[in-house]
Predicted model as a PDB file, atoms N, CA, C, CB and O in Angstrom, pLDDT in the B-factor column:
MODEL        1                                                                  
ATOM      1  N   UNK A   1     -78.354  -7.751  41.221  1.00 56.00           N  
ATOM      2  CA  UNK A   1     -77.676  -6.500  41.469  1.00 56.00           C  
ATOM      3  C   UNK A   1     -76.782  -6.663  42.706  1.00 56.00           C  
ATOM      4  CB  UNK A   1     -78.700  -5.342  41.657  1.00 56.00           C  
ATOM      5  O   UNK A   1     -77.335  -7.166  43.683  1.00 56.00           O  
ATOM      6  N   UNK A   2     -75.603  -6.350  42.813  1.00 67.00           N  
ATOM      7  CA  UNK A   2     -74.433  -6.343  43.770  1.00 67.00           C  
ATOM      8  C   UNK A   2     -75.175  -5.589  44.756  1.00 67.00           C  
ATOM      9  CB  UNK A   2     -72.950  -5.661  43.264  1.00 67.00           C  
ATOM     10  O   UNK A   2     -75.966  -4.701  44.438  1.00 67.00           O  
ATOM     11  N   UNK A   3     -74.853  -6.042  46.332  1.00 80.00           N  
ATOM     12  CA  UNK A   3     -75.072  -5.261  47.608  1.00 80.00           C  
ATOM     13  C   UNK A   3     -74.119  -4.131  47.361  1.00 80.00           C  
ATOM     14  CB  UNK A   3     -74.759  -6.105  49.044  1.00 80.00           C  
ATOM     15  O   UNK A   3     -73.033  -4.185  46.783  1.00 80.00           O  
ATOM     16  N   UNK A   4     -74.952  -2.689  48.111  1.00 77.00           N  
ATOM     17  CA  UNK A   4     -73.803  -1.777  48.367  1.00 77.00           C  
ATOM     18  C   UNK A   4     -72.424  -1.888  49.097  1.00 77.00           C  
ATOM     19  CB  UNK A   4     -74.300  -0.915  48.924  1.00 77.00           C  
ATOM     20  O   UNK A   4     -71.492  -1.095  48.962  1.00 77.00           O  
ATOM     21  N   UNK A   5     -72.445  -3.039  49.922  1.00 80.00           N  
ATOM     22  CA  UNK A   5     -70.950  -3.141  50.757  1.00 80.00           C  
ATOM     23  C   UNK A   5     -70.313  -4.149  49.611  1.00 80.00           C  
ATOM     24  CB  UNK A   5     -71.003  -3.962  52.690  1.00 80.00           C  
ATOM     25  O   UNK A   5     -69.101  -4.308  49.761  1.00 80.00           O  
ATOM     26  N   UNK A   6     -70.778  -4.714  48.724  1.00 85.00           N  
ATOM     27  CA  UNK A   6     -70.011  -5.420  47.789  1.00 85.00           C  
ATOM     28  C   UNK A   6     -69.460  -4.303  46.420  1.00 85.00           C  
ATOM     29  CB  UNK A   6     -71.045  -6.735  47.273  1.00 85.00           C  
ATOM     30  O   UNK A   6     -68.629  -4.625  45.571  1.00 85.00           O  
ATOM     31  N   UNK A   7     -69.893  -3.486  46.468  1.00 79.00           N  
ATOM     32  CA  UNK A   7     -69.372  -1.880  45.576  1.00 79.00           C  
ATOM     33  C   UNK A   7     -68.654  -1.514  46.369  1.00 79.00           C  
ATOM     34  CB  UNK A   7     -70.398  -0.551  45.202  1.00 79.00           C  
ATOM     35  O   UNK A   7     -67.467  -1.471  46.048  1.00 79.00           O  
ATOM     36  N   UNK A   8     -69.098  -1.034  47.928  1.00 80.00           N  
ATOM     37  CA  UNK A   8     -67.655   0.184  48.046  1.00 80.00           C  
ATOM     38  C   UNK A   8     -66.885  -0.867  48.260  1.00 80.00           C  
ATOM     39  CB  UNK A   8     -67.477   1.572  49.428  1.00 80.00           C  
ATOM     40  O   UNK A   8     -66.080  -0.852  47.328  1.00 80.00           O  
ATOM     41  N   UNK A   9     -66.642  -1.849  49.002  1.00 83.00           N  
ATOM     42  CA  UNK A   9     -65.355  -3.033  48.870  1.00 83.00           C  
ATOM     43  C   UNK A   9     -64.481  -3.035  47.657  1.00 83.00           C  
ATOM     44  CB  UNK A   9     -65.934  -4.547  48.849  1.00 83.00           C  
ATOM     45  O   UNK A   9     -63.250  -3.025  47.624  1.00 83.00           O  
ATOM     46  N   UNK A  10     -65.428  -3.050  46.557  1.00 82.00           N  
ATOM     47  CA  UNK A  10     -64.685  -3.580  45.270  1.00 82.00           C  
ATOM     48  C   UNK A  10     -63.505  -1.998  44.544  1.00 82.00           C  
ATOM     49  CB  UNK A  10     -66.313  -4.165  43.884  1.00 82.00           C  
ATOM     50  O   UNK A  10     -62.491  -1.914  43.850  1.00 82.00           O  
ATOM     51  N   UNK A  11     -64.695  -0.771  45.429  1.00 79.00           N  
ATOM     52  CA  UNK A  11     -64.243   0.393  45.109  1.00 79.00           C  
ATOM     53  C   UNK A  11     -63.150   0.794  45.790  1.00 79.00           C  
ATOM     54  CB  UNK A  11     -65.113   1.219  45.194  1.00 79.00           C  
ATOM     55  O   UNK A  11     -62.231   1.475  45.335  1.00 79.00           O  
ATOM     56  N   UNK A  12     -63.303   0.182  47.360  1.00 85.00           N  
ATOM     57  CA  UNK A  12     -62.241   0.765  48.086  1.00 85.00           C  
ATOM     58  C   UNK A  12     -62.640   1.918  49.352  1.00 85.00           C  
ATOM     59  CB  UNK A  12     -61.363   1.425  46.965  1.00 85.00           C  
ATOM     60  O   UNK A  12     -61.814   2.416  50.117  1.00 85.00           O  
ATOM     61  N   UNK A  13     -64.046   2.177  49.346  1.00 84.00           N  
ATOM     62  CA  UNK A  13     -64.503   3.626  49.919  1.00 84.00           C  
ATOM     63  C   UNK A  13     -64.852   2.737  51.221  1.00 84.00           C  
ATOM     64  CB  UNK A  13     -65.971   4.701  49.008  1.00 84.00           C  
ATOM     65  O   UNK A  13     -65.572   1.780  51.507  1.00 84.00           O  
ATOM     66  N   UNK A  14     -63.841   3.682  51.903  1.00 85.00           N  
ATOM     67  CA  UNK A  14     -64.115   3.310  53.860  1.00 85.00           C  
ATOM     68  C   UNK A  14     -65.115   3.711  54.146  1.00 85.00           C  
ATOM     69  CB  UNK A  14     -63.211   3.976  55.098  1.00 85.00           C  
ATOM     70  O   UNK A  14     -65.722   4.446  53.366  1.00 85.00           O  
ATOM     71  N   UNK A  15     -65.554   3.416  55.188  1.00 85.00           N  
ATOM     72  CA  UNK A  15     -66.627   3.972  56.264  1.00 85.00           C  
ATOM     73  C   UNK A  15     -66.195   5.483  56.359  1.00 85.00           C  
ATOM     74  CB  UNK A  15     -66.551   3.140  57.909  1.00 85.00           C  
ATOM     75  O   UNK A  15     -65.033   5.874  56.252  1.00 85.00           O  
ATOM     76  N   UNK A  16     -67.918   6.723  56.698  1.00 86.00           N  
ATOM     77  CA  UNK A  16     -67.695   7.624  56.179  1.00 86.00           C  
ATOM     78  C   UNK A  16     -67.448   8.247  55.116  1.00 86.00           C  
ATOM     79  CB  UNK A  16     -67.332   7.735  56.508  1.00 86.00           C  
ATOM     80  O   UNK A  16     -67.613   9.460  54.979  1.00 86.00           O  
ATOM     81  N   UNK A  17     -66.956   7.352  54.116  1.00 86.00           N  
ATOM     82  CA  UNK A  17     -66.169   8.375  52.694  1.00 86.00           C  
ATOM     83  C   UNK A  17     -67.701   8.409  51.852  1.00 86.00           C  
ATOM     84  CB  UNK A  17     -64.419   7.283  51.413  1.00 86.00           C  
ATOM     85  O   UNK A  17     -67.617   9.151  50.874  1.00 86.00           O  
ATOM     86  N   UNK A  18     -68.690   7.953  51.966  1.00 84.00           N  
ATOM     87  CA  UNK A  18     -69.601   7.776  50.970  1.00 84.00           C  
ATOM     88  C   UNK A  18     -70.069   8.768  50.449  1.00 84.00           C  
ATOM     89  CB  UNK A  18     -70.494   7.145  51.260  1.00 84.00           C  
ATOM     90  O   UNK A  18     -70.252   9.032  49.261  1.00 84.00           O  
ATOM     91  N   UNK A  19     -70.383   9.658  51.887  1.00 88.00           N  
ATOM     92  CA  UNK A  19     -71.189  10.834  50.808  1.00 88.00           C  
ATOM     93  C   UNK A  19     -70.236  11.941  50.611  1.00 88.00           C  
ATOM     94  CB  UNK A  19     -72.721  11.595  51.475  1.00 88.00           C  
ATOM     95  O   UNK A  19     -70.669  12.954  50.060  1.00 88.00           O  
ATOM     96  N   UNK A  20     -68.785  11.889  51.044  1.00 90.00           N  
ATOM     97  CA  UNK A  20     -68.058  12.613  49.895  1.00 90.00           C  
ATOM     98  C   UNK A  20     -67.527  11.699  48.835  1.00 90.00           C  
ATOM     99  CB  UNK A  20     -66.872  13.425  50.427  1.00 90.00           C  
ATOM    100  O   UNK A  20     -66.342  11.989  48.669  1.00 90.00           O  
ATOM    101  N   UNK A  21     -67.831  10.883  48.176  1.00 86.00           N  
ATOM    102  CA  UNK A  21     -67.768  10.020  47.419  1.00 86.00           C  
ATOM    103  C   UNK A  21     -69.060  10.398  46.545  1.00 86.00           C  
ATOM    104  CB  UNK A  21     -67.640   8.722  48.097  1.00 86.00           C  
ATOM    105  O   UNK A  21     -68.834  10.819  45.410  1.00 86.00           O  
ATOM    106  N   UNK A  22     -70.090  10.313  46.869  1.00 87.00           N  
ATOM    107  CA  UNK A  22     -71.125  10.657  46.125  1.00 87.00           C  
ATOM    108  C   UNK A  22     -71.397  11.588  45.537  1.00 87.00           C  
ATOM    109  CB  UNK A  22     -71.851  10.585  46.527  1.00 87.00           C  
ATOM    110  O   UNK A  22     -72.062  11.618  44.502  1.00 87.00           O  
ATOM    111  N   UNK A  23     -70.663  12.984  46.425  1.00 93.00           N  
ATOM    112  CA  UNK A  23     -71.106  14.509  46.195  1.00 93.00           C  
ATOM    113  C   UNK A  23     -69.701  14.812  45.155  1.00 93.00           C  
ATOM    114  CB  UNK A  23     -71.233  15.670  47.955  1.00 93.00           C  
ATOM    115  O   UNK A  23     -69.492  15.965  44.779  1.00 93.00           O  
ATOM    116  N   UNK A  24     -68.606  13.466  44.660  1.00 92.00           N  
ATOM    117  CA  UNK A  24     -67.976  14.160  44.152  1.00 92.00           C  
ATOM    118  C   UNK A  24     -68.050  13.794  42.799  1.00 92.00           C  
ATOM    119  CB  UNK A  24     -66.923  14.232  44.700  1.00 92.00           C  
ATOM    120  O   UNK A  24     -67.769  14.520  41.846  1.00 92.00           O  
ATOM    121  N   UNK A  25     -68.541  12.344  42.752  1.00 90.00           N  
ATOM    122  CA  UNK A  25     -69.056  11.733  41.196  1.00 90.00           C  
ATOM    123  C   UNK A  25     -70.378  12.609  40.956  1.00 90.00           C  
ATOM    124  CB  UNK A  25     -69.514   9.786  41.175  1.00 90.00           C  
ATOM    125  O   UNK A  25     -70.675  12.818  39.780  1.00 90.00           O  
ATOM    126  N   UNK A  26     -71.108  13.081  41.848  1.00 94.00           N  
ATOM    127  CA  UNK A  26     -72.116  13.528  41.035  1.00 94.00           C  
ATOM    128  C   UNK A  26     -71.785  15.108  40.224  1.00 94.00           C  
ATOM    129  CB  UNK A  26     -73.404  13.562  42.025  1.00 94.00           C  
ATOM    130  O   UNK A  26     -72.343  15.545  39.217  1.00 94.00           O  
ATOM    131  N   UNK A  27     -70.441  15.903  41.238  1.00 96.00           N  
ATOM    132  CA  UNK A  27     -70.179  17.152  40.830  1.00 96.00           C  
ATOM    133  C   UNK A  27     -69.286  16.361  39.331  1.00 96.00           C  
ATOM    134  CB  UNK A  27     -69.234  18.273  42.180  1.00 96.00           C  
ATOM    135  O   UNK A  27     -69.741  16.823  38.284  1.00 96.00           O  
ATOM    136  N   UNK A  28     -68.257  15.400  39.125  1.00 96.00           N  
ATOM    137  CA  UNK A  28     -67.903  15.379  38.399  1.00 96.00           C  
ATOM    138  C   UNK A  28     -69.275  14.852  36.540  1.00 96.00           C  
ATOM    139  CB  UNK A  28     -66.760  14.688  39.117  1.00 96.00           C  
ATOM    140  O   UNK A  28     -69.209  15.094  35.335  1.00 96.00           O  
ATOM    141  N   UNK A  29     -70.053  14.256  37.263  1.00 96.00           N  
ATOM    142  CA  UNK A  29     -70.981  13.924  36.291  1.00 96.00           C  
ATOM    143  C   UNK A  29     -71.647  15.164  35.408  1.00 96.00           C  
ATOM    144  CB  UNK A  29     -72.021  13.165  37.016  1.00 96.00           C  
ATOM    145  O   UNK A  29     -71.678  15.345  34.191  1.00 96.00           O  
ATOM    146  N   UNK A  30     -72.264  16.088  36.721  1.00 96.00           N  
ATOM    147  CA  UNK A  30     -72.764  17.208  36.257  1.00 96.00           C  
ATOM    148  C   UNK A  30     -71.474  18.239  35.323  1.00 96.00           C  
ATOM    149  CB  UNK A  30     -73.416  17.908  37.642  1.00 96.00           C  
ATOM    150  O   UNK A  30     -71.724  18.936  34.339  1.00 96.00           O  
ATOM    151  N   UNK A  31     -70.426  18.102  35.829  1.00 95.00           N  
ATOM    152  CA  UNK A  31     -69.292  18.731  34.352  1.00 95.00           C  
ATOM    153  C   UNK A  31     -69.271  18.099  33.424  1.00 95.00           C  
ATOM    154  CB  UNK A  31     -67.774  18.835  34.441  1.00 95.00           C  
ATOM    155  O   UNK A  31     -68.855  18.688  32.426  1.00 95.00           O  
ATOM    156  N   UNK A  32     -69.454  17.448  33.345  1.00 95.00           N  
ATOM    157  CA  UNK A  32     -69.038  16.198  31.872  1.00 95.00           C  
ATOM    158  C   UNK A  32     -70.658  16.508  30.837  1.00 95.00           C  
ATOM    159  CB  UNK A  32     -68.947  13.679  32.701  1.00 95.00           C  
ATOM    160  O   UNK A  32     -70.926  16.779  29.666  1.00 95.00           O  
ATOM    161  N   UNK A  33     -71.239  16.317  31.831  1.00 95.00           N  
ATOM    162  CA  UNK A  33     -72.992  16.623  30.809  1.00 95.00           C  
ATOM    163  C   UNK A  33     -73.130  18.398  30.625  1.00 95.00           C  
ATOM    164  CB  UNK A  33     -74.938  15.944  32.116  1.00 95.00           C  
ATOM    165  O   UNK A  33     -73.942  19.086  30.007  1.00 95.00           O  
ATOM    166  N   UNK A  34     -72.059  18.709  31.381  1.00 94.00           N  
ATOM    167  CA  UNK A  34     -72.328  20.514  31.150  1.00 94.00           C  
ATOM    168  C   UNK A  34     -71.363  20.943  29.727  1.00 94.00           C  
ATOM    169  CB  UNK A  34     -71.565  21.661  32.870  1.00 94.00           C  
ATOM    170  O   UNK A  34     -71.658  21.790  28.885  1.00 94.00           O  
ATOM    171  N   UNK A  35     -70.092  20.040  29.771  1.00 93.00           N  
ATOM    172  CA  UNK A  35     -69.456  20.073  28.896  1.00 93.00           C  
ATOM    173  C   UNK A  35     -70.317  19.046  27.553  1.00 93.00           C  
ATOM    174  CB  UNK A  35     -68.081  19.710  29.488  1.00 93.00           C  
ATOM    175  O   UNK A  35     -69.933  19.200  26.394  1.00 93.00           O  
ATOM    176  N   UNK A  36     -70.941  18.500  27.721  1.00 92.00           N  
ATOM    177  CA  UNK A  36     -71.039  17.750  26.419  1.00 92.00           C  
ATOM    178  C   UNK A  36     -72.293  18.767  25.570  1.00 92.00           C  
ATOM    179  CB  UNK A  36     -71.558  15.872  26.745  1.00 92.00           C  
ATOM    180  O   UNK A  36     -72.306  19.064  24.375  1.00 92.00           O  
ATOM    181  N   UNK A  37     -73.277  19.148  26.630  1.00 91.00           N  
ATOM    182  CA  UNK A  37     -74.272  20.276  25.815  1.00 91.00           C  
ATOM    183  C   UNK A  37     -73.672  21.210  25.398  1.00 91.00           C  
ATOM    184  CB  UNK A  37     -75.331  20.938  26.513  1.00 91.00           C  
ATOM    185  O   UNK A  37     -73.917  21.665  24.281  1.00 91.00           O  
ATOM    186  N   UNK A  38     -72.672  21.757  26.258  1.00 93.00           N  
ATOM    187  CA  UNK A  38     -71.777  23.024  25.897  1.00 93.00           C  
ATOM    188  C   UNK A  38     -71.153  22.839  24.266  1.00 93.00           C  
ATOM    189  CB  UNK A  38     -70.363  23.123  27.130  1.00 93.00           C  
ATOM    190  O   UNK A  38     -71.205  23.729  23.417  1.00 93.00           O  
ATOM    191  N   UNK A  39     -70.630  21.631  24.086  1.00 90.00           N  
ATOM    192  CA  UNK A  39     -69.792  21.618  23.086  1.00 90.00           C  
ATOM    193  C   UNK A  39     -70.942  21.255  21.842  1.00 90.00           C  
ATOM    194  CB  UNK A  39     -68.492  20.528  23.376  1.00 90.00           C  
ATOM    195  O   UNK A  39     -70.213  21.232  20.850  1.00 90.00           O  
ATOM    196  N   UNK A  40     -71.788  21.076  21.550  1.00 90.00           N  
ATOM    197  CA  UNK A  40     -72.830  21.123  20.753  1.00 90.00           C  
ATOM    198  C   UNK A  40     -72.987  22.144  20.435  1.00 90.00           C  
ATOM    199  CB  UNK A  40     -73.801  20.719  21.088  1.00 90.00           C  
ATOM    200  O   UNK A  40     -72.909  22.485  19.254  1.00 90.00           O  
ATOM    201  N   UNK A  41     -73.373  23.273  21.818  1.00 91.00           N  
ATOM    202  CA  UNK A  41     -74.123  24.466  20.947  1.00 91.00           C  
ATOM    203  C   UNK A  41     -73.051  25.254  20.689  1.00 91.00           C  
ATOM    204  CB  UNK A  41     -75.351  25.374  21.682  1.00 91.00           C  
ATOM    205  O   UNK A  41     -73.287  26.450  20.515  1.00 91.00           O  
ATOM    206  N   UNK A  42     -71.473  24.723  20.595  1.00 88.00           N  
ATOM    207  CA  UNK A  42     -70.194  25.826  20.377  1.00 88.00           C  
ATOM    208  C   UNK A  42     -70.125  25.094  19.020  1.00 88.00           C  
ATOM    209  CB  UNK A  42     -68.540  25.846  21.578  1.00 88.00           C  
ATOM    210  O   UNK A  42     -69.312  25.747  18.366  1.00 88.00           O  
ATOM    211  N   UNK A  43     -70.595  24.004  18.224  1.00 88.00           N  
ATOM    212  CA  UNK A  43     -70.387  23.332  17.639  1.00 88.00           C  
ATOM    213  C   UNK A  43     -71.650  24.169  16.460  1.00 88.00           C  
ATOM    214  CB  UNK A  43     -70.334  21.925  18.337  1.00 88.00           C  
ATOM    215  O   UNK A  43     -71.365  24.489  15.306  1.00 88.00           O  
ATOM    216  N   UNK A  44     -72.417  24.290  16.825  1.00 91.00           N  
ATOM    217  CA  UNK A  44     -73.359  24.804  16.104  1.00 91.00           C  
ATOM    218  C   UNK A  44     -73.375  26.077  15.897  1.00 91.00           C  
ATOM    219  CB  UNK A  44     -74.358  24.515  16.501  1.00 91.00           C  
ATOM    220  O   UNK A  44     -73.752  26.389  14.768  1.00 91.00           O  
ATOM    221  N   UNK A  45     -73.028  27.131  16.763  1.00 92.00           N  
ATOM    222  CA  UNK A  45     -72.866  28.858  16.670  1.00 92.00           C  
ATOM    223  C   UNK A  45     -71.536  29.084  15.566  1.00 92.00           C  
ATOM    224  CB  UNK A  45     -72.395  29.686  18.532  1.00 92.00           C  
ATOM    225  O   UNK A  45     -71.338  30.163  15.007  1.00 92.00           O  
ATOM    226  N   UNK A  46     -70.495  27.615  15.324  1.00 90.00           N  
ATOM    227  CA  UNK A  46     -69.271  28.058  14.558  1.00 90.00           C  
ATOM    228  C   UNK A  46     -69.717  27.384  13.401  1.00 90.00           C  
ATOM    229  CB  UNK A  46     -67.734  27.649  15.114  1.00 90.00           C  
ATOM    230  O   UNK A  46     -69.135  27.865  12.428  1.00 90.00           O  
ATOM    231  N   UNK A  47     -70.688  26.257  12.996  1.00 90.00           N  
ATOM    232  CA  UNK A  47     -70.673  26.182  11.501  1.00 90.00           C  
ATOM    233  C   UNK A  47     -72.238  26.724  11.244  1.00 90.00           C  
ATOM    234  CB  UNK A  47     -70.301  24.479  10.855  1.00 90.00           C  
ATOM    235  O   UNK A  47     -72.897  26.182  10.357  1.00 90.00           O  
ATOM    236  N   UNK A  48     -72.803  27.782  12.025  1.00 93.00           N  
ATOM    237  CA  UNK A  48     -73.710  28.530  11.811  1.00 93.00           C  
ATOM    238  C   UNK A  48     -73.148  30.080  11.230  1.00 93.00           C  
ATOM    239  CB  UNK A  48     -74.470  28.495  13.068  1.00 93.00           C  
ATOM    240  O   UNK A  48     -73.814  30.761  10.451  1.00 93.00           O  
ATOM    241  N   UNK A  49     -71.936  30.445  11.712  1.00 93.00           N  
ATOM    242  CA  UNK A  49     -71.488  31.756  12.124  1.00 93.00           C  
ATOM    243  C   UNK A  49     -70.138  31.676  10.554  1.00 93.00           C  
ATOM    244  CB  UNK A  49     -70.784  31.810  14.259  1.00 93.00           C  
ATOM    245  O   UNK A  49     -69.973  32.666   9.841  1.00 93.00           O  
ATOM    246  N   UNK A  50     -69.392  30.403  10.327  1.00 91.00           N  
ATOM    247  CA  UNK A  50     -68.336  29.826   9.182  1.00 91.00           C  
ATOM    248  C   UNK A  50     -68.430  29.274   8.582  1.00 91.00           C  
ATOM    249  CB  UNK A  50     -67.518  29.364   9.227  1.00 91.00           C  
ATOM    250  O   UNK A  50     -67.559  29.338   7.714  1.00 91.00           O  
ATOM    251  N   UNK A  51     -69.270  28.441   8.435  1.00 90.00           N  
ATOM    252  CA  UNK A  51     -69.674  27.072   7.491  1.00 90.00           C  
ATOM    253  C   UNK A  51     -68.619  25.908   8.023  1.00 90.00           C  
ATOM    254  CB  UNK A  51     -69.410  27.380   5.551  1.00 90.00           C  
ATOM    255  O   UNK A  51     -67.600  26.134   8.676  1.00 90.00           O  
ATOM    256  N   UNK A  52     -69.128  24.529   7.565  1.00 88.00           N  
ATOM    257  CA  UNK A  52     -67.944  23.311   7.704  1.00 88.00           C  
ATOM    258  C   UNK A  52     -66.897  23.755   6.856  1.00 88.00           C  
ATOM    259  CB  UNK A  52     -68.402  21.710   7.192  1.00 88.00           C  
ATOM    260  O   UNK A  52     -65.818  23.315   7.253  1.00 88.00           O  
ATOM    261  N   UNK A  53     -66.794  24.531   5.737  1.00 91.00           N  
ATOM    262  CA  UNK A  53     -65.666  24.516   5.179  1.00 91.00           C  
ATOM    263  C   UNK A  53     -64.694  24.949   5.859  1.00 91.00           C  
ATOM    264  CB  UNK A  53     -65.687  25.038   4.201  1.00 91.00           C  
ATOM    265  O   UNK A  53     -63.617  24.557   5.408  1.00 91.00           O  
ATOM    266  N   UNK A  54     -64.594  25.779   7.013  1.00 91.00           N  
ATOM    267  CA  UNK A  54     -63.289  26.364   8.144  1.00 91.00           C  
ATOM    268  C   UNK A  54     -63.069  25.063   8.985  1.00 91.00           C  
ATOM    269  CB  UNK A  54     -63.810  27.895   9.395  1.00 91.00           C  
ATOM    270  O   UNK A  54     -62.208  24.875   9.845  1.00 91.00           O  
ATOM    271  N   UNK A  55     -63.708  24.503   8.696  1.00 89.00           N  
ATOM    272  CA  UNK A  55     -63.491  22.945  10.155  1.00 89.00           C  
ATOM    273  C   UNK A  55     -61.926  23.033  10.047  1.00 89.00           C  
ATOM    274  CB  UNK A  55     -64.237  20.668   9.610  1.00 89.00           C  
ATOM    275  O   UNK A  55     -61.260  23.602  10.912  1.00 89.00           O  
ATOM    276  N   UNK A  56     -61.424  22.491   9.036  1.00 92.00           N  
ATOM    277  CA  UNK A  56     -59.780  22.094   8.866  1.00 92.00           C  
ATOM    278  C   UNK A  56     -59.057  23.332   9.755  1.00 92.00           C  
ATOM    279  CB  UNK A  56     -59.154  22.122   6.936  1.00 92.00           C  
ATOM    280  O   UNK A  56     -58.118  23.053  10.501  1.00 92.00           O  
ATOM    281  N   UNK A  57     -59.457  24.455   9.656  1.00 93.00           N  
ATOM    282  CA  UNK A  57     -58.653  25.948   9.991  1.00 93.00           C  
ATOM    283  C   UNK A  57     -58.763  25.631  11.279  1.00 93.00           C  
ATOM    284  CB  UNK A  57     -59.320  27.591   9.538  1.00 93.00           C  
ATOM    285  O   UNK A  57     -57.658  25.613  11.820  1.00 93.00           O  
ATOM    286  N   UNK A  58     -59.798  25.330  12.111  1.00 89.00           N  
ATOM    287  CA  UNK A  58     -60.520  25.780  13.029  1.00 89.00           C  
ATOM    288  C   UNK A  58     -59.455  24.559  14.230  1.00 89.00           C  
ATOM    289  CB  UNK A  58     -62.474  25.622  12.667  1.00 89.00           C  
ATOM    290  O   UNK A  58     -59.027  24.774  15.364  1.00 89.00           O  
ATOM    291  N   UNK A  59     -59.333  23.281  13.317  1.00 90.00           N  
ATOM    292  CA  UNK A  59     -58.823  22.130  14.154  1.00 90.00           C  
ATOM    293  C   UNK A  59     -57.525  22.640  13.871  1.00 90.00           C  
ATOM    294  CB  UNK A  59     -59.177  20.482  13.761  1.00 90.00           C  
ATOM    295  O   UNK A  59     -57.120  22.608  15.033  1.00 90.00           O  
ATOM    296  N   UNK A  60     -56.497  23.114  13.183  1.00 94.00           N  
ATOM    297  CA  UNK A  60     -54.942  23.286  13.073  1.00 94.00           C  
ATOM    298  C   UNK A  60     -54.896  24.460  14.306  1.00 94.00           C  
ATOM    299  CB  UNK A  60     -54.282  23.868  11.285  1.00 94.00           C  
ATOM    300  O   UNK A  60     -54.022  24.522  15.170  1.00 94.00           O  
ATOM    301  N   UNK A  61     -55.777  25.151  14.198  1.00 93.00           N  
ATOM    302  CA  UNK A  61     -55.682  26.421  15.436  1.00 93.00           C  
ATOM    303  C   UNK A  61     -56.213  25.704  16.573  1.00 93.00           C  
ATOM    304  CB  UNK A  61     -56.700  27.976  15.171  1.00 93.00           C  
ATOM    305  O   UNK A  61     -55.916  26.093  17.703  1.00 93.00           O  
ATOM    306  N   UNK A  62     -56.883  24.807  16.424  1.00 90.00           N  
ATOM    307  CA  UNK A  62     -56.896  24.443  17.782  1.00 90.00           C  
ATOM    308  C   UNK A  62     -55.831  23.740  18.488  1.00 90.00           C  
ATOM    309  CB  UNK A  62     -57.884  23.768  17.940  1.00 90.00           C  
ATOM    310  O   UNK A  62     -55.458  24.009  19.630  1.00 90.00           O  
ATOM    311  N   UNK A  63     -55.343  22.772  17.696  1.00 94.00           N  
ATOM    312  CA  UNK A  63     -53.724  21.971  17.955  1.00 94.00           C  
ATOM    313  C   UNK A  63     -52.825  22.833  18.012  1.00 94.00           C  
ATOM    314  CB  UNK A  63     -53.135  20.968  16.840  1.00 94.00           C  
ATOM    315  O   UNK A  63     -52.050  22.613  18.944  1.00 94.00           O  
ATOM    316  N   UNK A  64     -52.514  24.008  17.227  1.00 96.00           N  
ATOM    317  CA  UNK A  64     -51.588  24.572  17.969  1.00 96.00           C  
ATOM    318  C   UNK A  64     -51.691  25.590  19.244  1.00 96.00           C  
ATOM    319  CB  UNK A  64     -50.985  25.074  17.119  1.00 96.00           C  
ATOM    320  O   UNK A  64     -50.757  26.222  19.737  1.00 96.00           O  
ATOM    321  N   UNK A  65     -52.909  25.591  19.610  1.00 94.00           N  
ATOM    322  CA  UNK A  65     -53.244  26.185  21.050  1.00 94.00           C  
ATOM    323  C   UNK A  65     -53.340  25.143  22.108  1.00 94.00           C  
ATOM    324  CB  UNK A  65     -54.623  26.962  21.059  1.00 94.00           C  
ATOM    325  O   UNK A  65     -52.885  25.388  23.225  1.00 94.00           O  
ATOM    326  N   UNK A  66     -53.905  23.983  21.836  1.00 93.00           N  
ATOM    327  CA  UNK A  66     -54.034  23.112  22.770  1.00 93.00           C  
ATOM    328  C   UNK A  66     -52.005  22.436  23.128  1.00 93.00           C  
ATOM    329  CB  UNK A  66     -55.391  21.852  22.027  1.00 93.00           C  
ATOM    330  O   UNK A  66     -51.558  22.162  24.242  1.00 93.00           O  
ATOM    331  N   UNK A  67     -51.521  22.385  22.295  1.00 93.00           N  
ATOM    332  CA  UNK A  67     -50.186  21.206  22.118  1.00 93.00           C  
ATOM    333  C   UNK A  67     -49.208  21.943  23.094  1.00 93.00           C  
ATOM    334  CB  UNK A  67     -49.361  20.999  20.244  1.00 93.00           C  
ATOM    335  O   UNK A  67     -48.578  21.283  23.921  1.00 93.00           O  
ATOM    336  N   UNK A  68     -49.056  23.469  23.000  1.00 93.00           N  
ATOM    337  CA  UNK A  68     -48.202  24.278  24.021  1.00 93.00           C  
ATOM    338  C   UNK A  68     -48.814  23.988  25.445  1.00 93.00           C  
ATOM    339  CB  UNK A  68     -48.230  25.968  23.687  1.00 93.00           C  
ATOM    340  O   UNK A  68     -48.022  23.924  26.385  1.00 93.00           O  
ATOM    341  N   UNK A  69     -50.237  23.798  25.696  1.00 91.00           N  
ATOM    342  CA  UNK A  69     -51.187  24.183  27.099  1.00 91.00           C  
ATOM    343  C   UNK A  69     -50.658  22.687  27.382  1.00 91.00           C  
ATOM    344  CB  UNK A  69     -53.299  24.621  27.033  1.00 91.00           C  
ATOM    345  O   UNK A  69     -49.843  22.501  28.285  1.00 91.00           O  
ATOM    346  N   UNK A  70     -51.024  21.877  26.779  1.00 90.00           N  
ATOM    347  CA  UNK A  70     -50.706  20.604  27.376  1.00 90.00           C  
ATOM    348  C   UNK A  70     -49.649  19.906  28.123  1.00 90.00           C  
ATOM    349  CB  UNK A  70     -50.785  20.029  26.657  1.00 90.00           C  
ATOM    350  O   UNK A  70     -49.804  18.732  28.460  1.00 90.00           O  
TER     351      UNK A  70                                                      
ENDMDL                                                                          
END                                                                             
């Protein structure tokens, strides 16, 4: 296993930056796992609530809402 001064080196993180370095991968980690449960149970309330047969509807409305935002 790599020493920690052989990570932040390779990373780039000066002296001091660590634990806002830490506090910001972990805030970004905790969105990503908030978003991935999230999108399951939005995934499940719409072919609970429409059936898979709206999937196709559901993705053209989503592209044309997402393609303007972008």
């Amino acid at each position: 296993m790599p020493s920690v001064h052989r990570v932040r080196r390779a990373l780039r993180v000066r002296p001091g930056e660590g634990r806002t370095v830490g506090l910001v991968l972990a805030l970004m980690v905790l969105g990503w796992a908030g978003a991935a449960v999230g999108s399951t149970g939005v995934e499940s309330l719409f072919f609970a609530r429409f059936g898979p047969r709206n999937l196709p509807w559901m993705y053209m409305a989503l592209g044309a809402v997402t393609f303007p935002a972008t």
